[in-house]
N, CA, C and O atoms as CSV, one atom per row, in Angstrom:
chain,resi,resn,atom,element,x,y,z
A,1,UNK,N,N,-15.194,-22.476,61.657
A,1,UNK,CA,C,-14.027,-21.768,61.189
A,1,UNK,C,C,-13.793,-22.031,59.702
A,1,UNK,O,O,-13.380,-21.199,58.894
A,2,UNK,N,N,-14.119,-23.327,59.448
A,2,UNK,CA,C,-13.957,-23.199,57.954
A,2,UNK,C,C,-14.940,-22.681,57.139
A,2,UNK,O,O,-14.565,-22.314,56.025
A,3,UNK,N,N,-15.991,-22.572,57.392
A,3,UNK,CA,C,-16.606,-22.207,56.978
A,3,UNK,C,C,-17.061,-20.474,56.937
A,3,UNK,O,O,-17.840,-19.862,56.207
A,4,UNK,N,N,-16.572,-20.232,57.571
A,4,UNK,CA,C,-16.208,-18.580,57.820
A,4,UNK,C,C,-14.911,-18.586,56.738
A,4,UNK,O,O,-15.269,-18.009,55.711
A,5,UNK,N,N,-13.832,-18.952,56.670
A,5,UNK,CA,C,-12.696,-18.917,55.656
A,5,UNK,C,C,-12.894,-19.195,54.161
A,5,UNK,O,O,-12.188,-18.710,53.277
A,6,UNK,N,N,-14.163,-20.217,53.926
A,6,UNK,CA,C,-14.575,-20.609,52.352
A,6,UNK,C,C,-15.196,-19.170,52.278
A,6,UNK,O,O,-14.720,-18.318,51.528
A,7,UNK,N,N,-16.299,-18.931,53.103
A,7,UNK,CA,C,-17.389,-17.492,52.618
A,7,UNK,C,C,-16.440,-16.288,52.237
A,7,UNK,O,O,-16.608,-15.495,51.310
A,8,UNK,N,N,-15.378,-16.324,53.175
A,8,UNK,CA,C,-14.381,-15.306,53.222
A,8,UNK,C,C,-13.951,-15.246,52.267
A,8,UNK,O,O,-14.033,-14.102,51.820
A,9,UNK,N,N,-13.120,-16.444,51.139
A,9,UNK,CA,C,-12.483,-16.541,49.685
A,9,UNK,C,C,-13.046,-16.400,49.189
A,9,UNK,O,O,-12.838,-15.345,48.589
A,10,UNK,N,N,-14.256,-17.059,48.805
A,10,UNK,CA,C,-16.169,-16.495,48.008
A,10,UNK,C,C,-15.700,-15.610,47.987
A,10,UNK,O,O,-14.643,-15.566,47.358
A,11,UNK,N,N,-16.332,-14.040,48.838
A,11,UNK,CA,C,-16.710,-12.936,48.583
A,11,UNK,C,C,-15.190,-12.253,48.238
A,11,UNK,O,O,-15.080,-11.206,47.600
A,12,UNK,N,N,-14.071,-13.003,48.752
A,12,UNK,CA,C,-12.500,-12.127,48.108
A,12,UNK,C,C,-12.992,-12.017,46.772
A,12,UNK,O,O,-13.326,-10.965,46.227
A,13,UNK,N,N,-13.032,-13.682,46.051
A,13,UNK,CA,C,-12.798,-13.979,44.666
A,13,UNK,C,C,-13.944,-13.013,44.179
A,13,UNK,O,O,-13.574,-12.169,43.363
A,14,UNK,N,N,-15.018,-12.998,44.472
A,14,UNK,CA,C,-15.898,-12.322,43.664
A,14,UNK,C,C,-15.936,-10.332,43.444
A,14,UNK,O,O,-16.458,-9.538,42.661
A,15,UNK,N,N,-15.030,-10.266,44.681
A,15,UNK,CA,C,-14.649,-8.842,44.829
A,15,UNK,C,C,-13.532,-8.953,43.597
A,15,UNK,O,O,-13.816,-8.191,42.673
A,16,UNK,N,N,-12.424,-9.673,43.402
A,16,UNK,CA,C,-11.909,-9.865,42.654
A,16,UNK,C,C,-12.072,-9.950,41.418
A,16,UNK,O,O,-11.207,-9.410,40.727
A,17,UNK,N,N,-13.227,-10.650,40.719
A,17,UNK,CA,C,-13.589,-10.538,40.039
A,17,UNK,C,C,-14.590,-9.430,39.632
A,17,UNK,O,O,-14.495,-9.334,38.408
A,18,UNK,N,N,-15.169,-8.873,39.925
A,18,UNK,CA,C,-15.919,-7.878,39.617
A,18,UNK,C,C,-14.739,-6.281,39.099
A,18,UNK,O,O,-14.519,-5.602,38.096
A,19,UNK,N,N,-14.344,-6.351,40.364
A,19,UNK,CA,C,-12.887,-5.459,39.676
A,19,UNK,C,C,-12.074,-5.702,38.341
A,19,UNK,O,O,-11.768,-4.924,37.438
A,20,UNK,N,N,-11.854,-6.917,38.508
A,20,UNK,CA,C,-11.222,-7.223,37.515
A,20,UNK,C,C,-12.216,-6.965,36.070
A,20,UNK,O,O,-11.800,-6.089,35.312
A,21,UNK,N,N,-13.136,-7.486,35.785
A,21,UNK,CA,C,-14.277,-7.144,34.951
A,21,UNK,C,C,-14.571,-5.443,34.494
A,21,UNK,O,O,-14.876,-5.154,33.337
A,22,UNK,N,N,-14.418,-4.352,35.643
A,22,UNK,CA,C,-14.979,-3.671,35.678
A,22,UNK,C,C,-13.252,-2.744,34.725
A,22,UNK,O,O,-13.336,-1.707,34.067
A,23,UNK,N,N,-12.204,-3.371,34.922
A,23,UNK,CA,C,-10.770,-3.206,34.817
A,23,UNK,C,C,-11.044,-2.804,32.924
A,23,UNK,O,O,-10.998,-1.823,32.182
A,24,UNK,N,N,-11.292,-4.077,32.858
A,24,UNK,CA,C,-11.151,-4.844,31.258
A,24,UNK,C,C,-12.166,-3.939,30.509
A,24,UNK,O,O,-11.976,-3.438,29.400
A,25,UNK,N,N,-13.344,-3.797,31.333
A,25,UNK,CA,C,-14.482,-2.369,30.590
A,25,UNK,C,C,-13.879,-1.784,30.217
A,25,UNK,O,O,-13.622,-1.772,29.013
A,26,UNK,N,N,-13.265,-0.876,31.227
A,26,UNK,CA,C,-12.152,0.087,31.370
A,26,UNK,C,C,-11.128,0.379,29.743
A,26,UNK,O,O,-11.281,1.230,28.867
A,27,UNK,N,N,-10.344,-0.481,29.850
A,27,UNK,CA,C,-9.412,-0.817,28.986
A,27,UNK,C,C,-10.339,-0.745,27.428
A,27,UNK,O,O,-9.956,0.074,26.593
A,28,UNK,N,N,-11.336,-1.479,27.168
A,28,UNK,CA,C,-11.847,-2.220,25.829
A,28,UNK,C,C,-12.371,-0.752,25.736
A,28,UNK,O,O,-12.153,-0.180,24.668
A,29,UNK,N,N,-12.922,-0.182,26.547
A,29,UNK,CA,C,-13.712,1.235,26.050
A,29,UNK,C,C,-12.353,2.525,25.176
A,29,UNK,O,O,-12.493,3.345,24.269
A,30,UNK,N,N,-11.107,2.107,26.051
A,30,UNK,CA,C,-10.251,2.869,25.619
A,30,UNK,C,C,-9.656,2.546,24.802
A,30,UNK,O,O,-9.014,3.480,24.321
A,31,UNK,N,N,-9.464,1.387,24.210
A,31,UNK,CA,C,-8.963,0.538,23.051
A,31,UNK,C,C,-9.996,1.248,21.929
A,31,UNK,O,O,-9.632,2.123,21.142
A,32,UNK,N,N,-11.141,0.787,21.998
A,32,UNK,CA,C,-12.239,1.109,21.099
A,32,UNK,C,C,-12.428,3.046,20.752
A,32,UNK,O,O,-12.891,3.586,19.747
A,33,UNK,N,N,-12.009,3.520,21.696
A,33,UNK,CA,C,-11.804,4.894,21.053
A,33,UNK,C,C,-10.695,5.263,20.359
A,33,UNK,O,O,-10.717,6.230,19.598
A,34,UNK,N,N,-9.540,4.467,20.573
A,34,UNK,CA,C,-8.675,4.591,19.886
A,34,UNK,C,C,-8.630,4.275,18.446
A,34,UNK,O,O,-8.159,4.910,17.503
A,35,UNK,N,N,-9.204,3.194,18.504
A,35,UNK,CA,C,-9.377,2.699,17.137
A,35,UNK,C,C,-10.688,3.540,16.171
A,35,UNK,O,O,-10.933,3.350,14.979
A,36,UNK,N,N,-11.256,4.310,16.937
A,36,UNK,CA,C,-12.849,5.315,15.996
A,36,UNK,C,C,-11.510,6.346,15.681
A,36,UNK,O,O,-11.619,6.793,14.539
A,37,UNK,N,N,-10.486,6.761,16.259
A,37,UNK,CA,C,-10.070,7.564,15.765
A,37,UNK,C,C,-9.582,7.509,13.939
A,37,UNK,O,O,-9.841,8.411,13.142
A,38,UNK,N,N,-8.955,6.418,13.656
A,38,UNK,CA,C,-8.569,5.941,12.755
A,38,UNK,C,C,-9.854,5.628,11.370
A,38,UNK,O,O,-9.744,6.069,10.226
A,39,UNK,N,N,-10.668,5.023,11.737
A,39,UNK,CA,C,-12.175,4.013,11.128
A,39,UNK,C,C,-11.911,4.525,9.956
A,39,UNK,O,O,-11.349,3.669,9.271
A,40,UNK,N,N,-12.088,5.806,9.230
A,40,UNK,CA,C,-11.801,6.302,8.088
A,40,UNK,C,C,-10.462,5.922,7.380
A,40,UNK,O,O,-10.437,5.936,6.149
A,41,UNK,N,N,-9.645,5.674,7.903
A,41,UNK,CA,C,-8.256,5.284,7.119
A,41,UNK,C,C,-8.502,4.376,6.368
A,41,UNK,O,O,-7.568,4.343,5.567
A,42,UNK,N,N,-9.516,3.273,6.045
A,42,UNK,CA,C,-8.965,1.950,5.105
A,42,UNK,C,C,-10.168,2.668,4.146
A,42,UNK,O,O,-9.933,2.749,2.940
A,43,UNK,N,N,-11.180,3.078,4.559
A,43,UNK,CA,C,-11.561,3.901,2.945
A,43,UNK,C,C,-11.752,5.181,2.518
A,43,UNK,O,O,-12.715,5.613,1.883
A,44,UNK,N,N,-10.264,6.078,3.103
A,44,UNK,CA,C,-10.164,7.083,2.556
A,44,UNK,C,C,-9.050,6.034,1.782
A,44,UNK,O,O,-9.045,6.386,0.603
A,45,UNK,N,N,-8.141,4.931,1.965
A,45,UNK,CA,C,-7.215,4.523,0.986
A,45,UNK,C,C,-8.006,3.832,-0.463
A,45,UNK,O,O,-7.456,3.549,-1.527
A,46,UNK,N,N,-9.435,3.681,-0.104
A,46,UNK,CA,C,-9.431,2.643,-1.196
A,46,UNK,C,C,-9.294,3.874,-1.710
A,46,UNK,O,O,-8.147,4.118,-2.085
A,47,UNK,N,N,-10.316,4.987,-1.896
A,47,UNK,CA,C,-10.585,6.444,-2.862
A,47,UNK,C,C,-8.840,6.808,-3.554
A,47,UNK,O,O,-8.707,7.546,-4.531
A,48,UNK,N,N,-7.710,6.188,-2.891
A,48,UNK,CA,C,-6.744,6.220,-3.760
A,48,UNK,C,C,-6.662,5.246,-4.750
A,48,UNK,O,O,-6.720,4.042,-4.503
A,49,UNK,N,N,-6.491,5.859,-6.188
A,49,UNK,CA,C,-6.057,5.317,-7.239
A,49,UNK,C,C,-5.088,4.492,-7.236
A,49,UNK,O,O,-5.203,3.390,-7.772
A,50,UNK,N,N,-3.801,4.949,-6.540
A,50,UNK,CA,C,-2.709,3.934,-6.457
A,50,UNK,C,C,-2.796,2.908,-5.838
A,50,UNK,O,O,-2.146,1.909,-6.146
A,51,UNK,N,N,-3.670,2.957,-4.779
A,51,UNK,CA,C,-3.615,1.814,-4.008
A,51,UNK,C,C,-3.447,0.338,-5.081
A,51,UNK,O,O,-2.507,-0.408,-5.358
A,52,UNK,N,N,-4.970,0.419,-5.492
A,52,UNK,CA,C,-5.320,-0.729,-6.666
A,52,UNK,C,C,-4.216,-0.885,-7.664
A,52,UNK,O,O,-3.764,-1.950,-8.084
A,53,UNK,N,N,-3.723,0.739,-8.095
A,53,UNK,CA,C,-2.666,0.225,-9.100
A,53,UNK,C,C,-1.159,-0.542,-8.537
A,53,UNK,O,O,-0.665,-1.218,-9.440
A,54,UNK,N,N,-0.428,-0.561,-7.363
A,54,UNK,CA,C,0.405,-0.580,-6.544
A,54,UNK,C,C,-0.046,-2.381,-6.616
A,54,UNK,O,O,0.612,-3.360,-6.967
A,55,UNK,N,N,-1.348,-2.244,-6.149
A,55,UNK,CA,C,-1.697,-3.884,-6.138
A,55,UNK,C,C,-1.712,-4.685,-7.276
A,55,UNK,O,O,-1.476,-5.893,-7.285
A,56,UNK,N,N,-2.066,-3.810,-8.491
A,56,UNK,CA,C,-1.841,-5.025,-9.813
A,56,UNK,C,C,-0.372,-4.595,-10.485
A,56,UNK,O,O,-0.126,-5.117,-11.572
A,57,UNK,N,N,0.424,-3.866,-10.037
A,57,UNK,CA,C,1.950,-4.254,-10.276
A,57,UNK,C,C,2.730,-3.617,-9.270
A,57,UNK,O,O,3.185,-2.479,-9.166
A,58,UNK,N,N,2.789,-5.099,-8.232
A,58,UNK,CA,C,3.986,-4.448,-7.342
A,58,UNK,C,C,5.637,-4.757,-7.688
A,58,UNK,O,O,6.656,-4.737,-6.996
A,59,UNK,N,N,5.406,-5.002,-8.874
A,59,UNK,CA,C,7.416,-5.156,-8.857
A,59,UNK,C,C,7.563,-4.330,-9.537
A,59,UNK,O,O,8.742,-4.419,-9.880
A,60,UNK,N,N,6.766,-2.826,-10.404
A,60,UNK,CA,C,7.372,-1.619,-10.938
A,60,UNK,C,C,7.742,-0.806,-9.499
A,60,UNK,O,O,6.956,-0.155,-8.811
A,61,UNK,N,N,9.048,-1.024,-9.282
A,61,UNK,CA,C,9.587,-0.448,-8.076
A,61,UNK,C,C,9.187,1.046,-8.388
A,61,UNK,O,O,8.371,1.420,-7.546
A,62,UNK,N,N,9.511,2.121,-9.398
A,62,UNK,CA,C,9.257,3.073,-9.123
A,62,UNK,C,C,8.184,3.562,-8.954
A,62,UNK,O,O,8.133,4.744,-8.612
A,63,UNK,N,N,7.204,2.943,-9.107
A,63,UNK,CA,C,5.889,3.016,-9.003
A,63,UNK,C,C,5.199,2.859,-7.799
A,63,UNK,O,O,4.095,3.244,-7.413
A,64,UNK,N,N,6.357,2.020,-7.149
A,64,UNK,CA,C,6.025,1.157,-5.565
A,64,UNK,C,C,6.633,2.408,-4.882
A,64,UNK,O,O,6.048,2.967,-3.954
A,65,UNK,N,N,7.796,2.821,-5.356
A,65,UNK,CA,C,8.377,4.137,-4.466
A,65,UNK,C,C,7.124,5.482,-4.061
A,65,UNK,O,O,6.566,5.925,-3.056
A,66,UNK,N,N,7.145,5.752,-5.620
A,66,UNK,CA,C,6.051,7.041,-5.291
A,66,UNK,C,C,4.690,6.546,-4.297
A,66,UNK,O,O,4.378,7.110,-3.248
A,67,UNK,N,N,4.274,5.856,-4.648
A,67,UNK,CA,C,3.206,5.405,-3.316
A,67,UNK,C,C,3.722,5.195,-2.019
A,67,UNK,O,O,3.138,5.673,-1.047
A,68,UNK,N,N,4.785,4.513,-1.897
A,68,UNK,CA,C,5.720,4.799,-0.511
A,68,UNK,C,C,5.567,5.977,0.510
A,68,UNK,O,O,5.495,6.162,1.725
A,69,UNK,N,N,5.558,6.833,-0.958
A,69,UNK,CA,C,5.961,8.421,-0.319
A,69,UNK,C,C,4.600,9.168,-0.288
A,69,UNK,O,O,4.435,10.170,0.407
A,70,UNK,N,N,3.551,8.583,-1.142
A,70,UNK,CA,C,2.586,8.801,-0.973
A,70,UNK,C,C,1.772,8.996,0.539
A,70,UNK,O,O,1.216,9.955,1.076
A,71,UNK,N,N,2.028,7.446,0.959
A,71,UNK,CA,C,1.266,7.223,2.152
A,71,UNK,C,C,2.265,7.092,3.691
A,71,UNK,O,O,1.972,6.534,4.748
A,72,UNK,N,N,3.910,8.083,3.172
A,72,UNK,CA,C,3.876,8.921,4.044
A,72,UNK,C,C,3.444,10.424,4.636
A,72,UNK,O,O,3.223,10.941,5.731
A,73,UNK,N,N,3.464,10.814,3.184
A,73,UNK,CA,C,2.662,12.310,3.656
A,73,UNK,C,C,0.784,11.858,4.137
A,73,UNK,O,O,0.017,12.531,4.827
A,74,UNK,N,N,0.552,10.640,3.528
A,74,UNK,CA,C,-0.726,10.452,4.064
A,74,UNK,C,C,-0.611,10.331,6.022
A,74,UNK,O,O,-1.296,10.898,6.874
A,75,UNK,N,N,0.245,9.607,6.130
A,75,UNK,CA,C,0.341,9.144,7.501
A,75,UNK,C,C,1.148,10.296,8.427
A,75,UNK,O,O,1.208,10.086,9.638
A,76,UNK,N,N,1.724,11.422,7.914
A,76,UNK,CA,C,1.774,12.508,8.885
A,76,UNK,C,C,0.745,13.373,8.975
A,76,UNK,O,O,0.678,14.234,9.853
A,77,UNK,N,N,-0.076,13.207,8.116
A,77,UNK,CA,C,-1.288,13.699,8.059
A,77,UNK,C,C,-2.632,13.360,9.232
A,77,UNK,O,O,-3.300,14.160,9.887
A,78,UNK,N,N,-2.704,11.577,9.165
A,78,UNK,CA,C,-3.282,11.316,9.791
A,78,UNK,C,C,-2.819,11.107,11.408
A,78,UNK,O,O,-3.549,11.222,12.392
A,79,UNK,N,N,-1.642,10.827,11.380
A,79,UNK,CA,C,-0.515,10.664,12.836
A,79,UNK,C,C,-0.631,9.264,13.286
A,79,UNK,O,O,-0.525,8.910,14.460
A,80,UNK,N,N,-0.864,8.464,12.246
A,80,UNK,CA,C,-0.865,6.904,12.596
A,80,UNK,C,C,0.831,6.468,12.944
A,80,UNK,O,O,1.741,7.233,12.627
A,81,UNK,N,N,1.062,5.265,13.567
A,81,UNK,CA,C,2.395,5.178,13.589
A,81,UNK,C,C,2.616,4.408,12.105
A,81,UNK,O,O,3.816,4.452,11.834
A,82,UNK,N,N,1.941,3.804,11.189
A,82,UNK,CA,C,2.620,3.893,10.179
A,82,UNK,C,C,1.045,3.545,8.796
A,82,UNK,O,O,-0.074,3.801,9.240
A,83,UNK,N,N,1.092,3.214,7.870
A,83,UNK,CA,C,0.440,2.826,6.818
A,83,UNK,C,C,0.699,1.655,6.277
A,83,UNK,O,O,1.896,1.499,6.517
A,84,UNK,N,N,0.261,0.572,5.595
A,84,UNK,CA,C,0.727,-0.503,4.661
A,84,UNK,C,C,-0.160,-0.836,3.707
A,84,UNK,O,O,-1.357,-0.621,3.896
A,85,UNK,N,N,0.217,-1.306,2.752
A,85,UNK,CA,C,-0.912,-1.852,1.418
A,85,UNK,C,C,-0.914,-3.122,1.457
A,85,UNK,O,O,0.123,-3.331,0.827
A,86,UNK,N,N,-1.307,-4.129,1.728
A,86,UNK,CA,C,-0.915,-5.848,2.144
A,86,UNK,C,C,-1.668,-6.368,0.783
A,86,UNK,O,O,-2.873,-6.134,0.685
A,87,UNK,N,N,-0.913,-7.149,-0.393
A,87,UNK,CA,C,-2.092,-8.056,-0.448
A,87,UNK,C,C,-2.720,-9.209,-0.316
A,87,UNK,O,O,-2.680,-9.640,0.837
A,88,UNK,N,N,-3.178,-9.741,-0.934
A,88,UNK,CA,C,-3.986,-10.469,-0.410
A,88,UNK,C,C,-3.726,-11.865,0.363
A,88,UNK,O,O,-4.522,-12.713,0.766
A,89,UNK,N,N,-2.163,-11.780,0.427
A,89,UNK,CA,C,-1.415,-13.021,1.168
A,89,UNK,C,C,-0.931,-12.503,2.256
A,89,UNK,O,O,-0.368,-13.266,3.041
A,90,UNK,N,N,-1.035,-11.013,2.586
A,90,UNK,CA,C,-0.580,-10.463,3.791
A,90,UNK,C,C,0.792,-9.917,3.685
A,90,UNK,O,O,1.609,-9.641,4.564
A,91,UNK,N,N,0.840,-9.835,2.508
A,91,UNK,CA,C,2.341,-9.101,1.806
A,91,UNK,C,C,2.481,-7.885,1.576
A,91,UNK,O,O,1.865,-7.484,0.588
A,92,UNK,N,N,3.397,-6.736,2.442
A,92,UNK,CA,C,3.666,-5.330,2.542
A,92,UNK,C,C,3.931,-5.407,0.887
A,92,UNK,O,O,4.860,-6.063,0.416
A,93,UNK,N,N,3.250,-4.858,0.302
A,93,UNK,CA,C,3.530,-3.617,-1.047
A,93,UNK,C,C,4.611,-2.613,-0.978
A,93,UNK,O,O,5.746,-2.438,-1.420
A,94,UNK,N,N,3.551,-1.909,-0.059
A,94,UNK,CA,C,4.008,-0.590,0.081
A,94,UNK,C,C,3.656,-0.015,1.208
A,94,UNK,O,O,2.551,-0.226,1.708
A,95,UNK,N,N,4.853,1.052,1.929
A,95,UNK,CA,C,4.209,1.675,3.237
A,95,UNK,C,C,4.994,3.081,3.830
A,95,UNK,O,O,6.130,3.356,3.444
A,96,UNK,N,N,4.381,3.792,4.646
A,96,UNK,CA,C,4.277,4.683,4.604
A,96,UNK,C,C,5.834,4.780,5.880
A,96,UNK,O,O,6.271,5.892,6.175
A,97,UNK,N,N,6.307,3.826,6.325
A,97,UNK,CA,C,7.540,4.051,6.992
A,97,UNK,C,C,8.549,3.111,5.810
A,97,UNK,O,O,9.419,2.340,6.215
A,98,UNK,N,N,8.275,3.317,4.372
A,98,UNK,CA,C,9.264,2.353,3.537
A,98,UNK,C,C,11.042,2.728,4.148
A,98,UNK,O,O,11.864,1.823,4.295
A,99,UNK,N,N,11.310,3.980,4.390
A,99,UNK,CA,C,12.544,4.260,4.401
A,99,UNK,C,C,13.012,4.216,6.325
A,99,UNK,O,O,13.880,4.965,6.772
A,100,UNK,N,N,12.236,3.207,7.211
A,100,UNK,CA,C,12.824,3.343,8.419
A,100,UNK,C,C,12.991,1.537,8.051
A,100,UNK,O,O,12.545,0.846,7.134
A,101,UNK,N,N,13.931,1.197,9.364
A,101,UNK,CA,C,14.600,0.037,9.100
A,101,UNK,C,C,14.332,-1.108,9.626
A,101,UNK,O,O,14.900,-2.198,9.693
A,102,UNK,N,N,12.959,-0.474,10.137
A,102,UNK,CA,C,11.444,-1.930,10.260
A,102,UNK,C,C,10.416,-1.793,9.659
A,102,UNK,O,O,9.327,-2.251,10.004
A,103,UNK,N,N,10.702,-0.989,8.459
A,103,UNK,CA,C,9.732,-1.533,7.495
A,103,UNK,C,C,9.770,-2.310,6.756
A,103,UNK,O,O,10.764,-2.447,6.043
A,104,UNK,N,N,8.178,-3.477,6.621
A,104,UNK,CA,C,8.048,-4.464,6.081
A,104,UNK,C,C,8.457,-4.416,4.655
A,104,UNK,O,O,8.569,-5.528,4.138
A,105,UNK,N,N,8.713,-3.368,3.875
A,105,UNK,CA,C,8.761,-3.548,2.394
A,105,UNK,C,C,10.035,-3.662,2.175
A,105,UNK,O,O,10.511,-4.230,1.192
A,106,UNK,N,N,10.837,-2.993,3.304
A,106,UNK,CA,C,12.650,-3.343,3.724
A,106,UNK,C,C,12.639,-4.448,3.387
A,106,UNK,O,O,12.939,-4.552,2.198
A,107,UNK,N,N,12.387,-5.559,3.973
A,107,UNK,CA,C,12.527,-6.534,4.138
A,107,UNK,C,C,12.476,-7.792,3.123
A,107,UNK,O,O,11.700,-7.697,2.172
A,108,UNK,N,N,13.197,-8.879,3.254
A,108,UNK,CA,C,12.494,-10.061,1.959
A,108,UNK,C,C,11.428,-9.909,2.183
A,108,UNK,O,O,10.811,-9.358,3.094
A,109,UNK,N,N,11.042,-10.682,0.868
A,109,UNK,CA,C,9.454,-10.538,0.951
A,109,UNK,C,C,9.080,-11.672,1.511
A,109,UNK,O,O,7.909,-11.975,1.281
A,110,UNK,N,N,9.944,-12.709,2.452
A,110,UNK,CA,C,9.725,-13.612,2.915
A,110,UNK,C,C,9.130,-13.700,5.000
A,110,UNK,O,O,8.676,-14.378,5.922
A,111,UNK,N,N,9.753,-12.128,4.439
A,111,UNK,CA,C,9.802,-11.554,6.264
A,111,UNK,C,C,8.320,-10.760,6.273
A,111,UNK,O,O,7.601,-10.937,7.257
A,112,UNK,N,N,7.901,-9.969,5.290
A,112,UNK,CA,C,6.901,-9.342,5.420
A,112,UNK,C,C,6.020,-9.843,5.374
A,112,UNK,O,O,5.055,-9.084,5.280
A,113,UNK,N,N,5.616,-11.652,5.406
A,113,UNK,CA,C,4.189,-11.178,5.398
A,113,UNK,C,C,2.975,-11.520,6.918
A,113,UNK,O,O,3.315,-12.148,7.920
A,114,UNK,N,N,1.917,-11.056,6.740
A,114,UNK,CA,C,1.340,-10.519,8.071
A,114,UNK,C,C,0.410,-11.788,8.074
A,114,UNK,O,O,-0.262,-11.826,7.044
A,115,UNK,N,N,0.204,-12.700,8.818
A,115,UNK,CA,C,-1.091,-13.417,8.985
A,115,UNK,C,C,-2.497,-12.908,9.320
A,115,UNK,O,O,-2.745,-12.329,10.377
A,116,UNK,N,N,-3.343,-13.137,8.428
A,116,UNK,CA,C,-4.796,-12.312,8.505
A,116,UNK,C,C,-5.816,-14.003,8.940
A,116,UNK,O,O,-5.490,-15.060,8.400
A,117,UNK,N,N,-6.624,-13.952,9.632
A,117,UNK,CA,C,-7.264,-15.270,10.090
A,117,UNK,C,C,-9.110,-14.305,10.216
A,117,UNK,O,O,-10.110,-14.928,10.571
């Protein structure tokens, strides 16, 4: 009897697992198409001029604005839920939801920044 009950959990767990495995395929395949949709977005931005300029002076606010607005008409374009310019400390610049009231550039610049590892 016990031994009929171990074989029995065996082949549960491994039914279990195989599903589960076959689950996560599932998922990573649909993750991964989601993300080919996008692939072009970080260098159709470099081909912007502003980007780089935005990055070597981000405290000319008006300068930071027009790119704001820039890479919102970029981002209804593309239908991303939003855009950002980070640099190189993981600090929102500039972004393409600047005027909703979770955007990172809203924010101190103590709140915006993004950990990159």
């Amino acid at each position: 009897m016990i031994l009929a009950d171990w074989i029995a959990s065996r082949v549960g767990n491994d039914s279990l697992r195989e599903a589960g495995a076959h689950r996560l395929e599932v998922y990573a395949a649909g993750l991964e198409s989601e993300l080919a949709k996008y692939e072009y977005l970080p260098g159709l931005l470099t081909l912007e001029r502003d980007v780089f300029a935005v990055l070597r002076n981000p405290l000319d606010t008006d300068f930071v604005q027009g790119v704001n607005e820039r890479l919102e008409r970029l981002n209804q374009i593309a239908g991303t839920a939003a855009l950002y310019i980070l640099d190189r400390k993981g600090l929102a610049i500039a972004a393409s939801n600047w005027n909703e009231e979770a955007s990172p550039v809203m924010c101190p610049r103590q709140a915006t920044h993004w950990a990159f590892r």
